[in-house]
RODO-546660 format. One line per 5 residues: number of its first residue (from 1); their letters; for each residue x, y, z of N, C-alpha, C. Coordinates in steps of 0.02 Angstrom, whole numbers, m for minus. Example, Ala and Ser with C-alpha at 12.3 -4.5 7.8 and 13.67 -1.06 7.14 Angstrom:
2
1	AS	660 m284 390 615 m225 390 660 m165 390 | 642 m112 354 684 m53 357 645 2 394
This chain:
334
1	XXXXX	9963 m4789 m2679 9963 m4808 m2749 10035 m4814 m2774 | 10034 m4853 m2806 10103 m4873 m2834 10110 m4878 m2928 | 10154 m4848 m2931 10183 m4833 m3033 10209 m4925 m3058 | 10197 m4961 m3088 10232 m4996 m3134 10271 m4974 m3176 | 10355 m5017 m3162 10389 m5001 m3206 10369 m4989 m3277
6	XXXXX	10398 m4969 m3328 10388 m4973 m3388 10461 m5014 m3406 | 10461 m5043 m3429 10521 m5090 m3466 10490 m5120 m3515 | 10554 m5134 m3578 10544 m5183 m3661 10509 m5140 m3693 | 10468 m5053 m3685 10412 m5044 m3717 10405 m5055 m3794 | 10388 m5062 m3834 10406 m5046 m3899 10421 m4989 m3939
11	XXXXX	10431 m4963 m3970 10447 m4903 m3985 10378 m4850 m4010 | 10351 m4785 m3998 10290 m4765 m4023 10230 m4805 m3978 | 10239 m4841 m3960 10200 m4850 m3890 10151 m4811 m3851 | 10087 m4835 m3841 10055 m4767 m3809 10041 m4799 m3731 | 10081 m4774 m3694 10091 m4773 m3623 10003 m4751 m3596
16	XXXXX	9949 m4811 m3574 9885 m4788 m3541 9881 m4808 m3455 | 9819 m4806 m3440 9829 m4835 m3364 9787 m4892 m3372 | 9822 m4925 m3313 9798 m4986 m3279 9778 m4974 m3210 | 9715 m4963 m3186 9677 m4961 m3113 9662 m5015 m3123 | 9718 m5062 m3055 9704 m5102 m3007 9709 m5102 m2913
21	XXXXX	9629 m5129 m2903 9650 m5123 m2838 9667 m5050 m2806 | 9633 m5017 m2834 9656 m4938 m2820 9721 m4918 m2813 | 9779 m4943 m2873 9836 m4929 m2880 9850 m4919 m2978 | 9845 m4846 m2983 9862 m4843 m3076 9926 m4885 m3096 | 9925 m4908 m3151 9999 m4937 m3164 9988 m4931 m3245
26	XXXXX	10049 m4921 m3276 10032 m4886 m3356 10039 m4965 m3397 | 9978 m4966 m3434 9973 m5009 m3465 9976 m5034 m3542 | 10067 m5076 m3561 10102 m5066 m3608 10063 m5098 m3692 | 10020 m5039 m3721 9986 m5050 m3767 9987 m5005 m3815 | 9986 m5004 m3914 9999 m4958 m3979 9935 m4918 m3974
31	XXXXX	9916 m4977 m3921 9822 m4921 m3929 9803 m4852 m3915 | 9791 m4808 m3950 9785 m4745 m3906 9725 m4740 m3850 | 9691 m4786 m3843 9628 m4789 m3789 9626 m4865 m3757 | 9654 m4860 m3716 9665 m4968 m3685 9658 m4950 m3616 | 9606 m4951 m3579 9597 m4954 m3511 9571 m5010 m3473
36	XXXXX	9611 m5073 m3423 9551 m5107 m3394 9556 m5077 m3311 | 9501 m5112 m3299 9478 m5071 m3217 9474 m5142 m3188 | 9494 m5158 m3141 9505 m5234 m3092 9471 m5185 m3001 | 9414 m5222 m2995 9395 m5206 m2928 9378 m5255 m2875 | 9385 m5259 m2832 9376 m5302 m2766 9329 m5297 m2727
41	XXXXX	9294 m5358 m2683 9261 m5332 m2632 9264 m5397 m2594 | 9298 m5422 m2547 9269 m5472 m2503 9306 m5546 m2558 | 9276 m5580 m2572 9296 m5632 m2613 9251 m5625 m2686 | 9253 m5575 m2700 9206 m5562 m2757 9244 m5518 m2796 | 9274 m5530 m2856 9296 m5484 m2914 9284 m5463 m2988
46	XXXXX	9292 m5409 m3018 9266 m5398 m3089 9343 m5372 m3113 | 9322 m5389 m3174 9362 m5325 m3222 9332 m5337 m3290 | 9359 m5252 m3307 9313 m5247 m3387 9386 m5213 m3413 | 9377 m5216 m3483 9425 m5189 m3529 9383 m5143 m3580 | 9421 m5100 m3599 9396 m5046 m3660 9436 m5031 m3695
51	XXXXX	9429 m5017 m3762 9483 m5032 m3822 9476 m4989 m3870 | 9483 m4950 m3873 9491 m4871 m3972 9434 m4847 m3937 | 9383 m4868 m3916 9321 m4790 m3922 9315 m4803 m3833 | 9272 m4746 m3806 9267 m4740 m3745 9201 m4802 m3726 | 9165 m4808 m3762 9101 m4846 m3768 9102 m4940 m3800
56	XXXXX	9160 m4937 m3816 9199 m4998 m3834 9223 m5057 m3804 | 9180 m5075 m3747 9175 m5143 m3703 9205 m5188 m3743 | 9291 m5243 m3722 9299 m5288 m3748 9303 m5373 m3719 | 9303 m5340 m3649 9331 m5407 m3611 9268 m5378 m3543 | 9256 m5432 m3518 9207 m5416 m3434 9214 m5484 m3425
61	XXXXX	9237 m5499 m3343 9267 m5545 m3311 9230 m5531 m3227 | 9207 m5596 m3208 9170 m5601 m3131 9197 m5667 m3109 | 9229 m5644 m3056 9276 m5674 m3028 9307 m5748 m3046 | 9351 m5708 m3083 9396 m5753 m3133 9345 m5766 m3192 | 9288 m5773 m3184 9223 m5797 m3259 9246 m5766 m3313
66	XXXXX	9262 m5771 m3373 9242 m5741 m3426 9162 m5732 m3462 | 9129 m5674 m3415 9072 m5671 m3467 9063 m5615 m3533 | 9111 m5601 m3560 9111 m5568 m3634 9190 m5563 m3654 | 9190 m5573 m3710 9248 m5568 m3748 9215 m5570 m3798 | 9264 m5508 m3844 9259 m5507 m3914 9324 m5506 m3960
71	XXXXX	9322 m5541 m4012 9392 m5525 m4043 9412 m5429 m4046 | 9490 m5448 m4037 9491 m5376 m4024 9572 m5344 m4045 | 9598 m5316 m4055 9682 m5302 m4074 9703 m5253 m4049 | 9743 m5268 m4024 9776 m5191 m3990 9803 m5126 m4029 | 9825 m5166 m4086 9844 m5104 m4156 9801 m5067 m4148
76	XXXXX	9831 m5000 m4187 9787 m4931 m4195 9739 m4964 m4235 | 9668 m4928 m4241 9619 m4950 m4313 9621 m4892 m4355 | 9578 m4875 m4392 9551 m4813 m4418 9511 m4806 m4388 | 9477 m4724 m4407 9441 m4696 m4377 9364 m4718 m4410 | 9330 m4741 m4377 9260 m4761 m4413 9209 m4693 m4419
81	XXXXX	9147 m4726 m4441 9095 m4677 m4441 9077 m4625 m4509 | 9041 m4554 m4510 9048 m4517 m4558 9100 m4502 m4571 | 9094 m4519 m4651 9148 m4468 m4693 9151 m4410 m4693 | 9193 m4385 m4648 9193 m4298 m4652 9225 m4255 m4685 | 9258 m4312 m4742 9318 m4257 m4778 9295 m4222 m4843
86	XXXXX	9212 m4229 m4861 9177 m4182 m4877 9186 m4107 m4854 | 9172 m4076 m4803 9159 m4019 m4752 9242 m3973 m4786 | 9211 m3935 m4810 9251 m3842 m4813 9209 m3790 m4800 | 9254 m3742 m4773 9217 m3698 m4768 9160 m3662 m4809 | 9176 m3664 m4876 9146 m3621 m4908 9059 m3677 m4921
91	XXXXX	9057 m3737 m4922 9019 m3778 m4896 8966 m3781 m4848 | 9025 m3769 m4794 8972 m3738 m4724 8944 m3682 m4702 | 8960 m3633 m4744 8936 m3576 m4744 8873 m3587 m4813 | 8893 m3608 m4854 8821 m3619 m4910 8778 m3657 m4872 | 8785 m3708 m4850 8725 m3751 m4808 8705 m3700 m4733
96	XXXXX	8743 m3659 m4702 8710 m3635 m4635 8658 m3592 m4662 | 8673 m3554 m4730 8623 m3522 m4743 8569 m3545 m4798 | 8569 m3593 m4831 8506 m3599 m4856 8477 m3660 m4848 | 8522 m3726 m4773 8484 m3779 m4769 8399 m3766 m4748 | 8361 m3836 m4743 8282 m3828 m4729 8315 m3844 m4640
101	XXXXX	8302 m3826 m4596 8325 m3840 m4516 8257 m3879 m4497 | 8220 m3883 m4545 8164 m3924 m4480 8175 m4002 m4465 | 8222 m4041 m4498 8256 m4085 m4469 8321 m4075 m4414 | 8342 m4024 m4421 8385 m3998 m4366 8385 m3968 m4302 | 8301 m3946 m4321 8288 m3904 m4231 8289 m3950 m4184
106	XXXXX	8272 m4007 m4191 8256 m4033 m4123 8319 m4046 m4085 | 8365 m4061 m4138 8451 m4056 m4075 8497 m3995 m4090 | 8468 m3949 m4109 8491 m3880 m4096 8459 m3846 m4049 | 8380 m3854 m4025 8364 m3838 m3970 8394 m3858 m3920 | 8389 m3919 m3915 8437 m3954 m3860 8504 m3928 m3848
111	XXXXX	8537 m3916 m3890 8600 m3877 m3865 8585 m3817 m3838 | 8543 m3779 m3884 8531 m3711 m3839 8503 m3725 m3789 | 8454 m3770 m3756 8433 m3763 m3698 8474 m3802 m3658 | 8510 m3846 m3680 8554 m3905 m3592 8596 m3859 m3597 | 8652 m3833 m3643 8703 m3800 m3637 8704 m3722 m3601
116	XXXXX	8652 m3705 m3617 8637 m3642 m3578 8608 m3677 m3510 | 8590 m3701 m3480 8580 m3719 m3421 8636 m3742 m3387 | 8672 m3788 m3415 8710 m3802 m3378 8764 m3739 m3350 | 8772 m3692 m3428 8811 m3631 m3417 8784 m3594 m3376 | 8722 m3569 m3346 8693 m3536 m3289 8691 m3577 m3225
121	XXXXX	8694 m3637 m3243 8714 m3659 m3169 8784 m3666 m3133 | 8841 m3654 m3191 8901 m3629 m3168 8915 m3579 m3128 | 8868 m3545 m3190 8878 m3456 m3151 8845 m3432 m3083 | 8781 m3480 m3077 8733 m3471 m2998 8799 m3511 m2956 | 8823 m3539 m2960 8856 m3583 m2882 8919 m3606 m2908
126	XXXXX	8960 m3569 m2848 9029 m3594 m2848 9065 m3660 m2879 | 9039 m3673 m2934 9077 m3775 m2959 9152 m3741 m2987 | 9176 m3794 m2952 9250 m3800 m2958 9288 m3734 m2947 | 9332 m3697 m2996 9364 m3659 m2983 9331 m3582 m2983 | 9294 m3595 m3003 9234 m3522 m3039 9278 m3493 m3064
131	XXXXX	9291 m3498 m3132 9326 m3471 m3176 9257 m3426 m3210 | 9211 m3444 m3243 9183 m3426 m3285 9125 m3352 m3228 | 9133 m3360 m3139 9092 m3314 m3106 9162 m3264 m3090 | 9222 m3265 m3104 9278 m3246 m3098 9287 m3181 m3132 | 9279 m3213 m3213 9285 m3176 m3273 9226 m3121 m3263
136	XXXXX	9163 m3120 m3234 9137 m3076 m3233 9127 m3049 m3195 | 9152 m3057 m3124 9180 m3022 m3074 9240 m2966 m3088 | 9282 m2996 m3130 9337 m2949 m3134 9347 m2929 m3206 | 9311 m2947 m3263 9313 m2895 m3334 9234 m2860 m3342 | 9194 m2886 m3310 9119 m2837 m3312 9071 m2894 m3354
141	XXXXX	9046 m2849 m3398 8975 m2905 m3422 8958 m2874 m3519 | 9015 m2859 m3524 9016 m2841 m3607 8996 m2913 m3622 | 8977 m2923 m3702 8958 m2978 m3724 9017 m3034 m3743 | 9067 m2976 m3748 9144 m3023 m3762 9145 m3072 m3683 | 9151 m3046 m3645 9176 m3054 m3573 9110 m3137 m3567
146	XXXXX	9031 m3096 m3561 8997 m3152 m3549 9002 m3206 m3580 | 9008 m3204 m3663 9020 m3261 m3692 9082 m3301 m3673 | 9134 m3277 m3646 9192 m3312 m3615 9172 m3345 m3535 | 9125 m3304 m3510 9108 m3344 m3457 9057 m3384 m3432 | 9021 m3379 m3478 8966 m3422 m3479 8983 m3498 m3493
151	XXXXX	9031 m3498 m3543 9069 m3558 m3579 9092 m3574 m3526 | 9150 m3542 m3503 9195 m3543 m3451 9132 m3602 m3365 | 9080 m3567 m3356 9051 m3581 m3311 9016 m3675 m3319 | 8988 m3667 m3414 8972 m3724 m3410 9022 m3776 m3396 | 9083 m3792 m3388 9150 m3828 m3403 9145 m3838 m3332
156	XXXXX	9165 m3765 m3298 9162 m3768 m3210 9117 m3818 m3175 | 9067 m3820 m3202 8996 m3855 m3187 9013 m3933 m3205 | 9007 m3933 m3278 9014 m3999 m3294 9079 m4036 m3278 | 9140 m4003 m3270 9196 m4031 m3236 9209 m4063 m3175 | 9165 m4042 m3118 9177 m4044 m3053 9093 m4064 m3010
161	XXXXX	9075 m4112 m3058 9017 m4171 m3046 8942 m4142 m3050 | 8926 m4090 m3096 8865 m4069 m3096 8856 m4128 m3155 | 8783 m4142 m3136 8762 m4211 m3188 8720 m4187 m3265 | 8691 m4108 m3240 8662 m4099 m3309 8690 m4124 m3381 | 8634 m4134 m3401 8652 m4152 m3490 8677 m4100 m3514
166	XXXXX	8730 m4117 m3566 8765 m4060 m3615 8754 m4108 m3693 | 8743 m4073 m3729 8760 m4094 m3805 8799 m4090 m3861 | 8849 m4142 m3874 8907 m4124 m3854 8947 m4115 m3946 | 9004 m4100 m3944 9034 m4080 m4022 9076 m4139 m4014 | 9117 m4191 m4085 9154 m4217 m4080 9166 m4251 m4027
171	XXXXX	9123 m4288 m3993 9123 m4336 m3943 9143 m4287 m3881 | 9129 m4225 m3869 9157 m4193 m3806 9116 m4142 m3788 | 9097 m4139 m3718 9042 m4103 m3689 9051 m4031 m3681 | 9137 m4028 m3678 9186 m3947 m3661 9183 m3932 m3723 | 9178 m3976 m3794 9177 m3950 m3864 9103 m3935 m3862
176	XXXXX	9068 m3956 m3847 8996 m3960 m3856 8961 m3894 m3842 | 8995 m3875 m3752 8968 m3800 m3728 9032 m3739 m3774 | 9085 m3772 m3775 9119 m3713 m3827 9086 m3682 m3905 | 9055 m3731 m3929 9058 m3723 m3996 8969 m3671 m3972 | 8938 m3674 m3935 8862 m3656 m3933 8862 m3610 m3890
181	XXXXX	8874 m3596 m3826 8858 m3547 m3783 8887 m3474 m3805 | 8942 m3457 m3836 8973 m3385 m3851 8911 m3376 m3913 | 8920 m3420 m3949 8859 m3407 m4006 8777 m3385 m3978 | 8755 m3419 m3932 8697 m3400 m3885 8685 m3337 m3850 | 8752 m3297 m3821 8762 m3253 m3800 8742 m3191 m3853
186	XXXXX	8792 m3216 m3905 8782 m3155 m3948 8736 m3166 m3989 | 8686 m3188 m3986 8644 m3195 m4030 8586 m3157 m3984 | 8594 m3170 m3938 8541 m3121 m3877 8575 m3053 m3865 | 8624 m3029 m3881 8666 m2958 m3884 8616 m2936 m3944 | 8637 m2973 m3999 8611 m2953 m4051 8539 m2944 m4089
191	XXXXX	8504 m2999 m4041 8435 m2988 m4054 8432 m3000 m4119 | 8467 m3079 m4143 8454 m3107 m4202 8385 m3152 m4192 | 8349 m3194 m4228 8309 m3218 m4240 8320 m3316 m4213 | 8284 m3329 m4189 8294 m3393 m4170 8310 m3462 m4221 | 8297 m3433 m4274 8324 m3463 m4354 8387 m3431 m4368
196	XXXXX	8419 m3377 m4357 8477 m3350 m4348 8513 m3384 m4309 | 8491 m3391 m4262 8542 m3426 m4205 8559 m3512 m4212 | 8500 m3541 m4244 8507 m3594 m4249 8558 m3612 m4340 | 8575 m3555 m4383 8622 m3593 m4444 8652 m3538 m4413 | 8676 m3505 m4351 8742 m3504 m4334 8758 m3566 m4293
201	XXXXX	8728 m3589 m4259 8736 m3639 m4246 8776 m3710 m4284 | 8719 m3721 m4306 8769 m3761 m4394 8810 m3759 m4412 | 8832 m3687 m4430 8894 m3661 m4445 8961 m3702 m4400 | 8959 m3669 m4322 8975 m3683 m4287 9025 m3747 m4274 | 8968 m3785 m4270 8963 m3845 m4247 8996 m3895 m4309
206	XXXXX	9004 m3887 m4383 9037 m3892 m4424 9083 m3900 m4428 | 9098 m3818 m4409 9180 m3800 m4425 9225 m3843 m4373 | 9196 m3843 m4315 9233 m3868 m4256 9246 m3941 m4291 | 9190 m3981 m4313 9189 m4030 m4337 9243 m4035 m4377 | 9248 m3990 m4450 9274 m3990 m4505 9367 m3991 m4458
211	XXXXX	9363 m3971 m4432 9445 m3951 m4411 9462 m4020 m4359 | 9411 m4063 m4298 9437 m4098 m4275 9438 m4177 m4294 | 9403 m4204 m4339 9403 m4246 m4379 9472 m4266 m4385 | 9522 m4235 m4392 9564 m4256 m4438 9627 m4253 m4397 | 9613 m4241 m4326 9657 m4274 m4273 9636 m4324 m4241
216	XXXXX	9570 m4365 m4241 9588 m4424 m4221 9529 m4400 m4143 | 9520 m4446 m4130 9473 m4459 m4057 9515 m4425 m3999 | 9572 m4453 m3985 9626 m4445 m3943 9689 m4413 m3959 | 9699 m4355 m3931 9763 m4302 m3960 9787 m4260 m3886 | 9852 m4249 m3877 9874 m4209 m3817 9835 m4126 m3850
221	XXXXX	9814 m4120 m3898 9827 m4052 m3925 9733 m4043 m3915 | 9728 m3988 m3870 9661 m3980 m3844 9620 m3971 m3871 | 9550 m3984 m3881 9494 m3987 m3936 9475 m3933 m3919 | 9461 m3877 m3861 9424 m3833 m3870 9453 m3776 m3890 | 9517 m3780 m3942 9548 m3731 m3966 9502 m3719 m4029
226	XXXXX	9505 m3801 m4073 9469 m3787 m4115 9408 m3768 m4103 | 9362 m3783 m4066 9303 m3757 m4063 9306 m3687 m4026 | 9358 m3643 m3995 9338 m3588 m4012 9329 m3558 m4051 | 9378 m3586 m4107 9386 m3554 m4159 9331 m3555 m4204 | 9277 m3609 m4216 9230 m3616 m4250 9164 m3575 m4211
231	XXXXX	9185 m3562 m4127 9107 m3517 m4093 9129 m3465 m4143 | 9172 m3425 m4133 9213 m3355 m4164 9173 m3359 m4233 | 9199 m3402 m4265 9135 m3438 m4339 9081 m3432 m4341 | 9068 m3458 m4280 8979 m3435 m4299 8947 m3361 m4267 | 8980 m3347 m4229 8966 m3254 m4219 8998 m3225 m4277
236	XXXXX	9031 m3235 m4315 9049 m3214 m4380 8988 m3218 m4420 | 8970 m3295 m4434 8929 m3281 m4488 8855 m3262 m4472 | 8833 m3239 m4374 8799 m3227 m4339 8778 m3139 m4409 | 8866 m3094 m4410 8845 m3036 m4415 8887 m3038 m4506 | 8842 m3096 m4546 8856 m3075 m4609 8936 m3094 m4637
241	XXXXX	8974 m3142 m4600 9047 m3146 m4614 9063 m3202 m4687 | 9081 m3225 m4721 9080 m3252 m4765 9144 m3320 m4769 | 9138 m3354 m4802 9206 m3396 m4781 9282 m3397 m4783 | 9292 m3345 m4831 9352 m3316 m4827 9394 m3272 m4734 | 9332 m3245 m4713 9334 m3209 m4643 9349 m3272 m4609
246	XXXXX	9298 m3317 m4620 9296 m3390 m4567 9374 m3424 m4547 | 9381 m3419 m4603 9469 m3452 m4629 9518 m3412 m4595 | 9507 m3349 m4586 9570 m3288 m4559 9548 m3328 m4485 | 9487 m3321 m4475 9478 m3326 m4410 9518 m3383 m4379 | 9499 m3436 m4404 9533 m3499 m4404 9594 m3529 m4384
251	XXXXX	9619 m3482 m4444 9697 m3450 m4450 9741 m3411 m4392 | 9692 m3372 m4353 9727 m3324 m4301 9712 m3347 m4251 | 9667 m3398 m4257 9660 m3435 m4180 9692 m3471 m4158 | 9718 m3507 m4228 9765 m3591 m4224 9841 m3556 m4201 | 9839 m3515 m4249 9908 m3442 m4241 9942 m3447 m4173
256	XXXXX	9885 m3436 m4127 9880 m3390 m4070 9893 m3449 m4020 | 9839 m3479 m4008 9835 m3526 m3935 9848 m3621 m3972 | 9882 m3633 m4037 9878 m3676 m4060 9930 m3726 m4014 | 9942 m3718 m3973 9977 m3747 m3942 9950 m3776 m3856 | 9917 m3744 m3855 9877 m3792 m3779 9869 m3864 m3774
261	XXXXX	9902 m3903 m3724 9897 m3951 m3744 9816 m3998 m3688 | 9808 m4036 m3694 9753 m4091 m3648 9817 m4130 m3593 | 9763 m4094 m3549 9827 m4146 m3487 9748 m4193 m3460 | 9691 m4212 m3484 9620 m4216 m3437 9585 m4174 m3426 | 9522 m4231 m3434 9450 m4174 m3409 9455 m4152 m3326
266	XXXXX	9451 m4116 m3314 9469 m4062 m3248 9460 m4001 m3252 | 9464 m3961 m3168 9448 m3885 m3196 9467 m3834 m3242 | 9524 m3832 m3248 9566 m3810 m3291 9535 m3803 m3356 | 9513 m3848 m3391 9455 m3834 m3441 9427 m3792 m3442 | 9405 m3765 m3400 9362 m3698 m3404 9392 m3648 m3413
271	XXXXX	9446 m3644 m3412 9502 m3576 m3413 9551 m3599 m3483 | 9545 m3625 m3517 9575 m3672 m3593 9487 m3644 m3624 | 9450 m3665 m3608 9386 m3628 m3659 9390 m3554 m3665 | 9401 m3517 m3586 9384 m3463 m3616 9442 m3413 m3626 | 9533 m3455 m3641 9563 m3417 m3689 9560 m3441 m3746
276	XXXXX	9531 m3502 m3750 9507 m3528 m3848 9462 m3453 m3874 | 9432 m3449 m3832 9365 m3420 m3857 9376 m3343 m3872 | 9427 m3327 m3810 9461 m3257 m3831 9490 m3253 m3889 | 9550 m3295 m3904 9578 m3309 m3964 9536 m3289 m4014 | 9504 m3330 m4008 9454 m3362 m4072 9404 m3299 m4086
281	XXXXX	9394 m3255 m4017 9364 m3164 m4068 9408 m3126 m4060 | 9459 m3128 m4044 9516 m3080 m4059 9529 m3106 m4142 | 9531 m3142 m4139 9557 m3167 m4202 9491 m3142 m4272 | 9434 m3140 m4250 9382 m3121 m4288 9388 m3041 m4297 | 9413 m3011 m4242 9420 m2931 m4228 9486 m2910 m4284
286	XXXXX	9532 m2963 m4291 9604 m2945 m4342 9548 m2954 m4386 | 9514 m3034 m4412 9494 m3060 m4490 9456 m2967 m4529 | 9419 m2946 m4479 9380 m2899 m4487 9391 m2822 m4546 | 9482 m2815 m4498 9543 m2790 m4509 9573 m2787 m4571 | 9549 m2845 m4589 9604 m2873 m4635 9654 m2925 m4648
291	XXXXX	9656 m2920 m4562 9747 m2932 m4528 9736 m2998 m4509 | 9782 m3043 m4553 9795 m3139 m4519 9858 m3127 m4540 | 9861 m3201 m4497 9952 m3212 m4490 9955 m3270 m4554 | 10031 m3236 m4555 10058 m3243 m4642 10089 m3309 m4640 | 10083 m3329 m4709 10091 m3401 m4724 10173 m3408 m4721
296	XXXXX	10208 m3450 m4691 10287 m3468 m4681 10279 m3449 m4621 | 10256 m3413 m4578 10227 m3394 m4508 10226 m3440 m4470 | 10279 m3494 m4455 10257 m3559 m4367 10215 m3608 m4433 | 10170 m3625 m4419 10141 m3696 m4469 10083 m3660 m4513 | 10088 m3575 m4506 10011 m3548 m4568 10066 m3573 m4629
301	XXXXX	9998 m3590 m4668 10026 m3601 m4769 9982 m3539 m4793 | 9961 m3540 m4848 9951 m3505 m4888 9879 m3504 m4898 | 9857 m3568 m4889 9766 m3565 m4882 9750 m3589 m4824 | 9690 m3573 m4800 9667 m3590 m4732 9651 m3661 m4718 | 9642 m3707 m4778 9646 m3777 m4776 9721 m3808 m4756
306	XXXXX	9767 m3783 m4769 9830 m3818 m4801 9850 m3791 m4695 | 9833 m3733 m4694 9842 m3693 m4607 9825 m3746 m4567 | 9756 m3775 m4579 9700 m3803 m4546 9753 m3889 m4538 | 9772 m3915 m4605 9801 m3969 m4595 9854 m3985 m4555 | 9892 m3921 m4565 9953 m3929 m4529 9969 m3916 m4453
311	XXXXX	9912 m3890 m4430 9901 m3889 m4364 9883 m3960 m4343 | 9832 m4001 m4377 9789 m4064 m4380 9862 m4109 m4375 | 9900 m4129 m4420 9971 m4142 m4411 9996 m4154 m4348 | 10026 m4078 m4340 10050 m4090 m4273 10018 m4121 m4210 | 9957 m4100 m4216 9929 m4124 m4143 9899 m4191 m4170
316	XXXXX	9887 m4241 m4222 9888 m4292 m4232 9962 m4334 m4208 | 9989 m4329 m4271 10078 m4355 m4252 10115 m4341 m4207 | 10106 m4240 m4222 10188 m4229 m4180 10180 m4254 m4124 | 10101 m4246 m4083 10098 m4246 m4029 10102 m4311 m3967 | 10130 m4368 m4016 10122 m4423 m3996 10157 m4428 m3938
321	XXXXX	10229 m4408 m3944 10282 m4412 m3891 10259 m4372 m3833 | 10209 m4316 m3833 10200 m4274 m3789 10127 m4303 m3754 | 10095 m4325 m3796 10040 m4388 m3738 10074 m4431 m3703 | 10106 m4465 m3721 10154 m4510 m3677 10181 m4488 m3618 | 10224 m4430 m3622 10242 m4393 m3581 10184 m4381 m3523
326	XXXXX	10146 m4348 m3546 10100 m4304 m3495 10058 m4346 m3456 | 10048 m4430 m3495 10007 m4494 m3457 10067 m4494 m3400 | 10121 m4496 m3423 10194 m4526 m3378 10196 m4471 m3297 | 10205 m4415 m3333 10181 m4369 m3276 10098 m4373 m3217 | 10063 m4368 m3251 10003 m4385 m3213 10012 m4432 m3162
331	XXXX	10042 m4498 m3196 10037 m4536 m3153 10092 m4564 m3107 | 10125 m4504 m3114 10173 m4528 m3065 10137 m4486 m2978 | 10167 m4538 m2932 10125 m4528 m2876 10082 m4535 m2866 | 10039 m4552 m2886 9973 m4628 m2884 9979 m4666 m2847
């Protein structure tokens, strides 16, 4: 495999790949998501292009044919879809507890049941690094520990080609088992009620929401930070926590591990969930306390929104130069 130069780039540039011919070469586009794939066989060829979303087919080509094109721009777009800039905490905590859920069970079951499966099938058989059969090999089987490895196991699993379904948070399957399995755990520690478990759930699945919205689809700055921070959220409001607690929590998580960055889905994921997830009840164990980190503190402000943004910030913007980078690295030696 061979690197293409980069030369002329423009400035702010988002450096992606180009797989051709089973050779990556970085392909010079503002887009933060621009991938085409060019494959061979004999005298027979394709290529397809994809453009801002992962699901975003723009170009498909059979040998040399153009059979689809759509108008299309390489500029950044906005972010489509729900308006999420509704969602605060104090919001999601009024709706986890007095929405009607019987429009909600049917894909809250589903999380509890694919996500816990897939998380027990981590933990039955060696996938990938066994991080998550690791953790309970060597810290025991407290409920802190399991909920870190259970998470930990589903990632192992789903990372390293197990096909089960997961249901997923913010377009991501590692957000999906983060934000639900620690919550599952302790909800069976606790011998809450299956309506308990499901508007912690909500909760959950919210907050993660409420916090990743506002970086964008694509960010070096790892999603399952925030969603530990929102499981931590919903075992909070699992045992009565209110939204002020939610916010410390928030706060001491972003504090703490706000800096992990996304190098790719890979094993490693599984060991990024379950120090999110540590974080994210250590950080519930200070809120508890009393004890969050103080505003002028690295990027905390003064309210847990203003905390929440300025983390969102960095790993939106700052982090632009440092995706670039880390595509640049990857692919060198290809």
């Amino acid at each position: 495999m061979t690197q293409a130069k980069k030369k002329n780039s423009p400035p702010g540039a988002r450096w992606d790949i180009w797989l051709e011919h089973g050779m990556c070469h970085w392909l010079d586009t503002p887009a933060k998501l621009n991938i085409r794939v060019r494959c061979k066989k004999g005298a027979d060829s394709s290529l397809v292009e994809i453009l801002h979303e992962h699901n975003h087919i723009v170009h498909i080509e059979r040998n040399g044919e153009v059979l689809y094109d759509i108008p299309h721009s390489l500029e950044d777009v906005s972010e489509s879809g729900t308006d999420r800039s509704c969602l605060s905490l104090e919001k999601i905590v009024s709706y986890g507890a007095t929405a009607d859920l019987s429009g909600l069970y049917e894909v809250l079951d589903k999380q509890i049941a694919y996500n816990s499966a897939i998380a027990q099938e981590g933990l039955s058989r060696p996938w990938g690094e066994s991080v998550g059969r690791t953790l309970l090999e060597v810290y025991g089987n407290s409920v802190n520990v399991r909920a870190r490895a259970a998470a930990a196991a589903g990632s192992d699993a789903r990372m390293n080609g197990c096909e089960m379904p997961v249901v997923i948070n913010s377009g991501s399957g590692n957000q999906g088992i983060t934000v639900s399995v620690p919550v599952i755990e302790y909800a069976r520690s606790l011998q809450s009620t299956h309506e308990q478990l499901c508007r912690a759930l909500v909760v959950s699945n919210l907050v993660a929401i409420m916090q990743k919205y506002k970086v964008g689809r694509l960010s070096a700055f790892c999603g399952v930070v925030s969603a530990g921070a929102a499981a931590a959220c919903g075992i909070a409001f699992l045992q009565g926590a209110d939204a002020d607690v939610l916010g410390m929590i928030i706060t001491n998580t972003q504090g703490n591990v706000g800096g992990i960055v996304c190098d790719g889905a890979k094993s490693s994921c599984a060991a990024k969930i379950s120090s999110s997830i540590e974080a994210g009840l250590m950080g519930y164990e200070m809120a508890k306390r009393g004890c969050v980190f103080r505003p002028g503190e690295g990027l905390v402000k003064e309210q847990y929104e203003k905390t929440i943004d300025s983390f969102c910030r960095m790993a939106k913007d700052g982090m632009e130069a440092t995706d670039r980078k880390i595509l640049e690295i990857m692919i060198e030696g290809c």
